[in-house]
N, C-alpha and C positions, 0 to 999 in steps of 0.2 A: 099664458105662459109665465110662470114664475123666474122673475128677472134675479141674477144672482148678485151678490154682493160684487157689488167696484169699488175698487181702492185704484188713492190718487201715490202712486210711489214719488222717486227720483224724479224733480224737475231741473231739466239741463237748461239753463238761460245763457250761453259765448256769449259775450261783449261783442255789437256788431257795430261796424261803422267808426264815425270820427267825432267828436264833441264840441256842439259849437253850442255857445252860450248864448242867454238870453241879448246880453248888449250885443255882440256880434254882430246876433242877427237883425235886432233893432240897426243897425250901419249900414248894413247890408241893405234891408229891404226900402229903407228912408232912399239911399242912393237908388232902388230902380223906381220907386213911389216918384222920385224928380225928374225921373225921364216920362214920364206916361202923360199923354196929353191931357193934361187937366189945367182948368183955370185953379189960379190961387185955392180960394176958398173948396173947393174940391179935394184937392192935394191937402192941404192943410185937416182939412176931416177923416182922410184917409192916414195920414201916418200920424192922428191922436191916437184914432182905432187901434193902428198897429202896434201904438205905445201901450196903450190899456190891454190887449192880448198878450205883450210879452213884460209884463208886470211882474219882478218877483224875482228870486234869484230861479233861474230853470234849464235846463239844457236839452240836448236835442242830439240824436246818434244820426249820421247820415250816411251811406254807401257808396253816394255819388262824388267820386273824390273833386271836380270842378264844377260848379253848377249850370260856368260855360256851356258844359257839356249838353244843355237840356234843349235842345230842342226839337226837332220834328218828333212823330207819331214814331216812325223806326228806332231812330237816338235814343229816345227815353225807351219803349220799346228794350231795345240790347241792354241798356242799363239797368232794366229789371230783371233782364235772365242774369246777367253778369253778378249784382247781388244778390240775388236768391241761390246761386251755384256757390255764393262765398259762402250764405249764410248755413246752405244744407252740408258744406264742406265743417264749417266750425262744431256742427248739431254731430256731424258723425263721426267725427275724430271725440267726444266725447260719451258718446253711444256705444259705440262698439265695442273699446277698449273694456269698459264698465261693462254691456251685455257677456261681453265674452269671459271676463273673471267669472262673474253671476252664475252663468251656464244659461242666461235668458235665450229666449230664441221667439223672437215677436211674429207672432200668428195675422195681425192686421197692423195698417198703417193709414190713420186719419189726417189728412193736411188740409190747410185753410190758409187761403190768403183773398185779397178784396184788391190788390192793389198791381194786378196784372195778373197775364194769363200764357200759360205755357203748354205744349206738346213735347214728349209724355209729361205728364204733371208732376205736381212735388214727392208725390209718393213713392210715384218710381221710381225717379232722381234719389230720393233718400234712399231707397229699397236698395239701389245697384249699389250704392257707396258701401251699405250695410252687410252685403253679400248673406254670408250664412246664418247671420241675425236674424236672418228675416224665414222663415217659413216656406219652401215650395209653393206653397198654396193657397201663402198669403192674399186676405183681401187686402186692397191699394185703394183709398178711396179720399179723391180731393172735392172739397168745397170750394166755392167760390160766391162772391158777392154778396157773402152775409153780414161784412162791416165789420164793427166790433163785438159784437153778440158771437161770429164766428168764436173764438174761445169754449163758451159754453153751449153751442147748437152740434160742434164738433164731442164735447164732451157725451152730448146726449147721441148723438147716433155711434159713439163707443162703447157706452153702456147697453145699448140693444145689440152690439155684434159678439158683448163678450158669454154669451151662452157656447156660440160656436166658436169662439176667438181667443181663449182665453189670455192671450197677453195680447197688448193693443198700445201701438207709441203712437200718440197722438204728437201733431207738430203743425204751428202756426210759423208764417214766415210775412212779414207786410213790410213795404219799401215805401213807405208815401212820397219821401223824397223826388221819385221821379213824374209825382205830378205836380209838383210844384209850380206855380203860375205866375211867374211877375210881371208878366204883360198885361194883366186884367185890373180893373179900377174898381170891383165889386170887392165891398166892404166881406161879402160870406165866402167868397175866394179864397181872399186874403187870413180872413180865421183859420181856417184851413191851412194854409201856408205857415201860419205861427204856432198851431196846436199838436200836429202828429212831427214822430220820429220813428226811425227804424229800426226793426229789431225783430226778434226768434227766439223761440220758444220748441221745447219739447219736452212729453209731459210720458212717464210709465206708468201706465195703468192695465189690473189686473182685475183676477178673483181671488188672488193669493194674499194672505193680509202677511204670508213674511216672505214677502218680495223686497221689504224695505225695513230697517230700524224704527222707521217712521209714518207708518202709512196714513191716510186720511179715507176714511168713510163716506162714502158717498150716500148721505141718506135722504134728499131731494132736491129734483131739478124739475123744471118746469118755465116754461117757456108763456108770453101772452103775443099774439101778434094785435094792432092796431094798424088795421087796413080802408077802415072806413075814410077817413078824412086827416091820417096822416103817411098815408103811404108815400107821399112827395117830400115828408119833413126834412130827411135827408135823399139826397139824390145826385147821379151824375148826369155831368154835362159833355161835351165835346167841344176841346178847341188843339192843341196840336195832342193834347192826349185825355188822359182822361181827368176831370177836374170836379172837384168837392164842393156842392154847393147843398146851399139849405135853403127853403122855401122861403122863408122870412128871418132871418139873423134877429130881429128886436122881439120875436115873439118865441125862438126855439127854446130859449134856456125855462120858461114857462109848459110850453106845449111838454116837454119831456120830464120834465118833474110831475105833472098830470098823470102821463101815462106811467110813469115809476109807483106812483102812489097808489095808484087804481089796483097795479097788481101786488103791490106789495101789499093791500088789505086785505088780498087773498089770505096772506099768509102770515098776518099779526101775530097768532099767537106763538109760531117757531120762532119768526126774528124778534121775539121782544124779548124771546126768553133768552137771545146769544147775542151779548156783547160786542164780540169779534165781527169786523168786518171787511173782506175785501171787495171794492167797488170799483168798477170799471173807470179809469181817471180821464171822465170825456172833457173835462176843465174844468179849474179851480173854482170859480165863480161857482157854476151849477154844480160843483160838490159842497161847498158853504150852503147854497140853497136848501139844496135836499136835505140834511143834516141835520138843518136849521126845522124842516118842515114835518122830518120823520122821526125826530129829536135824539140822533145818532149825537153821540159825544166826538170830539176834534180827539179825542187820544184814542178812539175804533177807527180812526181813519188815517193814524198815524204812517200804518206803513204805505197805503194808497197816495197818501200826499206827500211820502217821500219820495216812491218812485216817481210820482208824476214831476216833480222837481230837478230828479235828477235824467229821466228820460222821454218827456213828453207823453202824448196819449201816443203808446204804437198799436193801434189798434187790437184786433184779436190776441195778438201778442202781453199786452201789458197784467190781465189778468193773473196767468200763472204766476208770470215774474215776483208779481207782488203777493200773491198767494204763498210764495215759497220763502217769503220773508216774513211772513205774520206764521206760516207754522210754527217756525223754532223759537218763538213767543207762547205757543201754543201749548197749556199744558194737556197731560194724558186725560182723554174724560172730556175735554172742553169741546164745544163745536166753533165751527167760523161759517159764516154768511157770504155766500156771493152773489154779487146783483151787476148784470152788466145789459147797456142800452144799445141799439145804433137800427142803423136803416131799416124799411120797410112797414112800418116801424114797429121794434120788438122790444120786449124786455124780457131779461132771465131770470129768477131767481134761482138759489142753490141751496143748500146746508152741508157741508163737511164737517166729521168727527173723529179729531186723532183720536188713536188707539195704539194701544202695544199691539208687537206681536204678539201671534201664540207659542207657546213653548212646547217643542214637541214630545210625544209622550217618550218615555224613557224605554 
């Protein structure tokens, strides 16, 4: 079956959450690091760590207005329906208003999160806010536990539904906040607790290239999965919820540069020939690396290490965000590059090409 042209329209990114900053959280996490029962030299390794993870001027959006607030399996639990009903609250009061001028009326709705789980799902949730935006016959269709790759695995089964779908609001929603763990003395925890922030995303996508002033072409994605002997690279654990750990912390930021590079030799000849890049911002450190390895310039990754500075990795979420800051950089004609990593372990490649509208015939 001949797949039809998708275009990436309007990306809606609300402001979610509250901004705490790199020092902050450094005070923060030092005072729970001196309560945890560690000998000196323990303690003392543990909040260099914590220093070296939150290095840099960086910020971080949170939901959870007291952190108090974090504890049993239920607590956090309500704290992530409680954010995610703010966040699909802020996605749809900017949705609908915009769909309804438009005359849009979205035929599907793709949701993605990794960072809890709800009945009915985010789709629906969205769908009801959305009311007559949304299609009778709408398909509703949520992901779950795909990490940060969610972004673009969400993108790829949007582009197989829009034969019969033809408009399709994809929308990521991730709270990391309410895993957050400061009773634990593991050093890959703890990175976890310093590297993600919260936030949403919602992206319009069609087959209509004048849906937008501005659209973006979708002309390849592709996905590699690595299941042999990294399926555990990233993975969760259980203690009062659900916690972020990694196989090995000294050997991840290697292992996943391996698997970037493997698949992006697939695809040499497209990325070499587009400049532009948006990259999944899984941390600064292994964004210097890879950069440094795949010989991407620091000013292609300009907007990727702004957001990541000024929001942290928020998982599925952070792609678009910064996707929709390097378009309007973007001239007509040019492509951009997306590559994004995380659990199972997978990697994406992409290529988007603005384009003008068409101009209708007279």
């Amino acid at each position: 079956m001949l797949v039809p042209a998708c275009y990436l329209h309007q990306v809606i990114a609300p402001i979610l959450g509250v901004r705490h900053d790199n020092e902050t959280l450094r005070l923060t996490y030092e005072s729970d690091i001196a309560a945890l029962p560690l000998d000196s030299d323990a303690r003392a390794r543990l909040a260099q760590f914590v220093r070296f993870q939150l290095i840099g001027e960086r910020a971080r959006r949170s939901v959870v207005p007291d952190w108090s607030l974090l504890g049993d399996f239920a607590s956090r639990a309500d704290l992530y329906e409680a954010g995610a009903e703010q966040a699909l609250d802020l996605l749809a009061a900017e949705i609908g208003p915009s769909a309804r001028n438009a005359g849009f009326v979205y035929d599907a709705l793709v949701t993605t999160t990794s960072t809890g789980g709800l009945m009915p799902g985010l789709s629906y949730r969205l769908a009801h806010r959305l009311g007559d935006r949304v299609a009778p016959g709408a398909a509703l269709v949520d992901l779950a536990h795909a990490g940060c790759t969610g972004s673009l695995k969400a993108l790829q089964v949007a582009r197989h539904l829009l034969p019969s779908f033809p408009r399709v609001l994809l929308a990521a929603v991730e709270l990391p906040t309410v895993m957050l763990d400061s009773a634990s003395a593991d050093h890959d925890v703890w990175q976890g607790n310093c590297t993600f922030g919260d936030g949403c995303v919602a992206v319009h996508l069609s087959t209509n290239v004048n849906d937008s002033p501005a659209p973006l072409l979708l002309e390849q994605l592709q996905g590699r999965t690595f299941t042999a002997d990294t399926l555990d690279l990233i993975h969760w654990q259980h203690r009062t919820y659900y916690t972020f750990r990694l196989r090995d912390e000294s050997t991840f930021d290697g292992a996943v540069r391996q698997c970037v590079v493997e698949t992006l030799n697939e695809f040499a000849t497209e990325w070499r020939q587009t400049p532009r890049w948006v990259v999944h911002p899984a941390g600064i450190a292994l964004l210097v690396r890879l950069s440094r390895k795949l010989g991407i310039s620091s000013e292609a990754l300009r907007s990727t290490v702004a957001h990541y500075r000024e929001y942290s990795n928020q998982s599925s979420v952070s792609l678009y965000q910064i996707l929709a800051a390097e378009r309007e950089a973007t001239p007509v004609g040019q492509a951009i590059n997306l590559l994004s990593m995380g659990a199972g372990f997978e990697v994406y490649y992409g290529r988007v090409r603005r384009c003008a509208p068409e101009i209708p015939a007279p």
